[in-house]
TORKOL-4160 file (C-alpha; in steps of 0.2 Angstrom, whole numbers, padded with zeros to 4 digits, m for minus):
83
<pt num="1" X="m0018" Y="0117" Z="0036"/>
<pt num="2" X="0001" Y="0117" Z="0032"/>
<pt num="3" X="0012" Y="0103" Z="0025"/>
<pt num="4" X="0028" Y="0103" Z="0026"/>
<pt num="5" X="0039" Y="0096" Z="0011"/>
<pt num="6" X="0040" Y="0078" Z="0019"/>
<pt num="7" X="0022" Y="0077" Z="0021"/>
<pt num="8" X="0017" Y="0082" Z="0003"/>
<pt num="9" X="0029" Y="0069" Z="m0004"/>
<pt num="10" X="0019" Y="0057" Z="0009"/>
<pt num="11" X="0001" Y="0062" Z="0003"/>
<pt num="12" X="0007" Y="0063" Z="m0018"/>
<pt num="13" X="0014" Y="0045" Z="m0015"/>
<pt num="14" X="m0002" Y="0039" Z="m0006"/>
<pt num="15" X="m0014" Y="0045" Z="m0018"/>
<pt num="16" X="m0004" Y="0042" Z="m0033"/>
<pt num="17" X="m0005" Y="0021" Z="m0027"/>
<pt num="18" X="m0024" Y="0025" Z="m0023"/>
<pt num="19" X="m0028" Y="0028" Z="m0037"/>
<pt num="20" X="m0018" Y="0014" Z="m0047"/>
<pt num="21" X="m0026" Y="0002" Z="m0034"/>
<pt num="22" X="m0043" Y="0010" Z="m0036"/>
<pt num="23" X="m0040" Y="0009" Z="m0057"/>
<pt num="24" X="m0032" Y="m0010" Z="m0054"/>
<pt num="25" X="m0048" Y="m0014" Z="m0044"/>
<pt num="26" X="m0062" Y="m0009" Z="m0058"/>
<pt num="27" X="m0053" Y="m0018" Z="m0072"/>
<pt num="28" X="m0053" Y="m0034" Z="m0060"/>
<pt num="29" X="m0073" Y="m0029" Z="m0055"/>
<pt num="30" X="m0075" Y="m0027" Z="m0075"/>
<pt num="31" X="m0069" Y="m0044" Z="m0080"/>
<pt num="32" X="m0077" Y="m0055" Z="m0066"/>
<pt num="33" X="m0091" Y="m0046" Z="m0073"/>
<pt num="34" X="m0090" Y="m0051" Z="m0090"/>
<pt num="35" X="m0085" Y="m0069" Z="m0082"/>
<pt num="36" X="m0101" Y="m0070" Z="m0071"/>
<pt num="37" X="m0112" Y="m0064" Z="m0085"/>
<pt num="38" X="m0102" Y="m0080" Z="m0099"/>
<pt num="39" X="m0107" Y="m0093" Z="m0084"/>
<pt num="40" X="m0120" Y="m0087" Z="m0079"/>
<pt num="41" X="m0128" Y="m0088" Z="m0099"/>
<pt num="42" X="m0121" Y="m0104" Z="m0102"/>
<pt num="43" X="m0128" Y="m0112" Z="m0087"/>
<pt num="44" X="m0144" Y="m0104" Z="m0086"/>
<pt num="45" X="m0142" Y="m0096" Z="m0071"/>
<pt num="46" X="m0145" Y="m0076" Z="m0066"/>
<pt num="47" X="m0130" Y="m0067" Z="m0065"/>
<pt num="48" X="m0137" Y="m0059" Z="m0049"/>
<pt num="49" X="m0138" Y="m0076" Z="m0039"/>
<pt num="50" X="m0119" Y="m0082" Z="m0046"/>
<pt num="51" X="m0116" Y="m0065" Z="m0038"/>
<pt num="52" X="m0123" Y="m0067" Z="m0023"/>
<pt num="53" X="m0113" Y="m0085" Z="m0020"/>
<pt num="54" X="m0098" Y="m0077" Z="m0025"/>
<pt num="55" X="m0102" Y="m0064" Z="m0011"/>
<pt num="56" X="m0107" Y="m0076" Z="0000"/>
<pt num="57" X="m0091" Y="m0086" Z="m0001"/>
<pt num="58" X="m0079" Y="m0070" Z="0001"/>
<pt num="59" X="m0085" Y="m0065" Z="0019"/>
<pt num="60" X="m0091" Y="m0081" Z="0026"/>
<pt num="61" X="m0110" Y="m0077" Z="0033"/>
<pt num="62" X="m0120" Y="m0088" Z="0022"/>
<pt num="63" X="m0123" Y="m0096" Z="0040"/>
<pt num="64" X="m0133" Y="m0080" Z="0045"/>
<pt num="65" X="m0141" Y="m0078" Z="0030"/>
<pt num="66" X="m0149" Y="m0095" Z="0033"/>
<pt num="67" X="m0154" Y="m0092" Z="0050"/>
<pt num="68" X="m0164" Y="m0077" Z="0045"/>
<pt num="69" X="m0171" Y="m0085" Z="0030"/>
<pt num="70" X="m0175" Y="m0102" Z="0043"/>
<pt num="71" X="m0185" Y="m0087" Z="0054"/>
<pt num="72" X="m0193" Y="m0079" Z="0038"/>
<pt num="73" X="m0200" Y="m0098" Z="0033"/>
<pt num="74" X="m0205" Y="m0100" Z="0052"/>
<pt num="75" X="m0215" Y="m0085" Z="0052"/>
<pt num="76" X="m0223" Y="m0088" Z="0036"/>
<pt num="77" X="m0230" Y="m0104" Z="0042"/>
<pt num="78" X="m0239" Y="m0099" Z="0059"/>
<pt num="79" X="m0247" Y="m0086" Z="0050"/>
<pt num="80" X="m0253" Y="m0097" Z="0036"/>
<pt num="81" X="m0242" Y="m0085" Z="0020"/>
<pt num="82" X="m0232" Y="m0100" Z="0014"/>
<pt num="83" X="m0239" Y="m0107" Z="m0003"/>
């Protein structure tokens, strides 16, 4: 592969704000961490499950989950495995 001088500006500037968004992105991920894991404490609550409806709100598909878990119950009832 060849560059020419244009191009090698292009790919140094590119990476160069990749990797200050990938940086800016874990020090964001970090502190909702340490957020999740303070409410999470003072509430009683697993961190895990304040993660997932964190999740869940950012893309939308609690619906599907529901559905799944709505066939999961109806199969655990005809075949006599919900307690």
């Amino acid at each position: 592969m060849s560059f020419t001088a244009e191009q090698i500006a292009k790919l140094k500037k590119i990476i160069q704000e990749g990797v200050q968004v990938k940086r800016e992105i874990d020090d964001l991920n970090a502190g909702l961490k340490e957020t999740v894991a303070a409410v999470a404490e003072e509430m009683d609550v697993k961190p895990a499950v304040l993660n997932k409806a964190i999740t869940k709100a950012f893309k939308g598909d609690f619906d599907k989950d529901q559905a799944d878990l709505d066939a999961v119950e109806e199969i655990l009832l005809v075949t006599n495995n919900k307690s």
